[in-house]
Structures are given as structure tokens and as C-alpha cells.
C-alpha positions as CSV (number, residue, x, y, z in Angstrom):
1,X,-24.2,-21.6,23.3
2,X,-23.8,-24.4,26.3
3,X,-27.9,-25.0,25.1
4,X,-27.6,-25.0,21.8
5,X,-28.1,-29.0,21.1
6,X,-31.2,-28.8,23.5
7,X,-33.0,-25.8,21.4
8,X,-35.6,-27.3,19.4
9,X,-36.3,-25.1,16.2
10,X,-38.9,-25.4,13.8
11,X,-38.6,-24.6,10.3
12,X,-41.4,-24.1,7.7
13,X,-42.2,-26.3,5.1
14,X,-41.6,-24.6,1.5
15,X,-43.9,-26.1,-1.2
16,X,-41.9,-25.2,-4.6
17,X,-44.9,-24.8,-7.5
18,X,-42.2,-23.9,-10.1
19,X,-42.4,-19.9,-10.6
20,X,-43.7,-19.9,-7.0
21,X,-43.1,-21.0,-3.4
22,X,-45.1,-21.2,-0.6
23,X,-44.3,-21.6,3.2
24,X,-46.3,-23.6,5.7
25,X,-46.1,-24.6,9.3
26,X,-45.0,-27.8,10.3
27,X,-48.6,-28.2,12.0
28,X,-50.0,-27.9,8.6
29,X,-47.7,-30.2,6.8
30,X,-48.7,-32.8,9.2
31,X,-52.7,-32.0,8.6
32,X,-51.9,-32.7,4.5
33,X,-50.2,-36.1,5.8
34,X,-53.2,-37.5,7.8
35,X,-54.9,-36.1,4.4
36,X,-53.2,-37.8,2.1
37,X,-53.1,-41.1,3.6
38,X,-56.6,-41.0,3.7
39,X,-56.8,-40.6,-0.3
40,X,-57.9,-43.4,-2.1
41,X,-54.8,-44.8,-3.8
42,X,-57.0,-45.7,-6.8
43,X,-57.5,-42.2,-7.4
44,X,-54.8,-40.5,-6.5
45,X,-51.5,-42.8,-7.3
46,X,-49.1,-39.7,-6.3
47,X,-50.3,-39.6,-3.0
48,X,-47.9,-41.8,-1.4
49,X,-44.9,-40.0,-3.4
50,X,-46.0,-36.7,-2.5
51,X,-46.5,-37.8,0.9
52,X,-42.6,-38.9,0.7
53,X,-41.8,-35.9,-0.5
54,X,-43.6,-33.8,2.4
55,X,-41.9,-35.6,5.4
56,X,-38.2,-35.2,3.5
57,X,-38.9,-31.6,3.8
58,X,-39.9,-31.9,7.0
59,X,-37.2,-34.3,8.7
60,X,-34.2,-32.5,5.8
61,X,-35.4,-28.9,5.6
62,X,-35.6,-29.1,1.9
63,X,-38.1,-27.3,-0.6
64,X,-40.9,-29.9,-1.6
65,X,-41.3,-29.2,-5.6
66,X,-43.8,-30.1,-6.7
67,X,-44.9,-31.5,-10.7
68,X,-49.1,-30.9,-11.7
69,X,-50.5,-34.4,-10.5
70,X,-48.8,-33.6,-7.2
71,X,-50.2,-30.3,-7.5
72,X,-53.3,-31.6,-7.6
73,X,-53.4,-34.1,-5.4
74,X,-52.1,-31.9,-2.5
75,X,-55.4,-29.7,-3.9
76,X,-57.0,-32.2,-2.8
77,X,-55.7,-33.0,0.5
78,X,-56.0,-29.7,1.3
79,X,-59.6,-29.7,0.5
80,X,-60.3,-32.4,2.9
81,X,-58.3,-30.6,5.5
82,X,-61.0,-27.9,5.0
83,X,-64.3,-30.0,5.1
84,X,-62.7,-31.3,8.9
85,X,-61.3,-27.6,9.9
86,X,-60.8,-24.4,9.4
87,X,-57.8,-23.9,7.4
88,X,-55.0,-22.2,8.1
89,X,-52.9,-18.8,7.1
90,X,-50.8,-21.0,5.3
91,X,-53.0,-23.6,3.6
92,X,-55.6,-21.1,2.6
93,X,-53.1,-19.2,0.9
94,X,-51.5,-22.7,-0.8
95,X,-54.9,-23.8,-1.4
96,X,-55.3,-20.0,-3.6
97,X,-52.5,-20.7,-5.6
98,X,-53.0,-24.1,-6.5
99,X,-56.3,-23.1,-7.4
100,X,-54.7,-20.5,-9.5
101,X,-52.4,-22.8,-10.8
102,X,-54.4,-25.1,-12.0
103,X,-57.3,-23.1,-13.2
104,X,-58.1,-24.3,-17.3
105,X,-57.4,-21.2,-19.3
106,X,-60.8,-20.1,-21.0
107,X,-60.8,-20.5,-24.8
């Protein structure tokens, strides 16, 4: 207990979708920020907000919910963290249920 203000401890990021949560490391919450600045702000006018969002649960420990544009623009980010590197555990497996999420039903 004398240590216990030293101890560093890292908590996941959880990414509420609604019906659905998904934990990631901080290592890939900080890949989806480098992503997400990189977005053009023409295109993707959440990204900035979401961004926001990402470092408050980060810095806070809080759940990062999540509404559809944001959805898809952290689709997106996520998609560009995969054209640089090899994704992830935990982005692959957001990257699956975003997918999911988002998928048009078929008429």
C-alpha cells in the first residue's frame, strides 16, 4: 500500500455500440487517434467529436458510446489503421462488429 500512488495501471477503453460493448487497449485507442486526425474533416465532420470522446475515455475511464456517424467514422479509422498495420485482437474484433452493425439489411 506505501506504493500505491506510484502504480501506474492501465485500463481498457470500452467502445459502447448500444446493445453492445467492446474493449480495446489503450495502444489501440491511440492508433484510432493518429487515424482520425488524419480524416479529412470534409468528409468525416464527427471526427474531431469522436476523437473527444476517445481521449475522455482514456484520461476518465468512461465508456465511449457511440451514435451511427460515429460508428462509422471510427469504421473508418480503423480501416486506415489496417492499410498501415496489422490490426489488433481488439480492433479486428471492433472492426467485425461495426461491420456488423452497419451492414444494410437485404430487401
Amino acid at each position: 500500500m506505501d506504493d500505491w500512488n506510484f502504480a501506474y495501471h492501465v485500463r481498457p477503453v470500452v467502445i459502447d455500440l448500444g446493445e453492445q460493448r467492446q474493449t480495446i487497449s489503450p495502444l489501440d485507442a491511440q492508433l484510432l487517434l493518429g487515424e482520425l486526425a488524419r480524416l479529412p474533416t470534409a468528409r468525416h465532420r464527427t471526427a474531431a467529436a469522436t476523437a473527444e470522446s476517445i481521449i475522455c475515455g482514456l484520461t476518465r475511464a468512461c465508456a465511449v458510446s457511440l451514435d451511427e456517424d460515429d460508428q462509422r467514422t471510427v469504421l473508418r479509422a480503423v480501416e486506415g489503421v489496417r492499410a498501415r498495420r496489422r490490426l489488433s485482437c481488439g480492433l479486428g474484433s471492433l472492426r467485425a462488429l461495426l461491420v456488423h452493425l452497419l451492414a444494410e439489411p437485404v430487401v
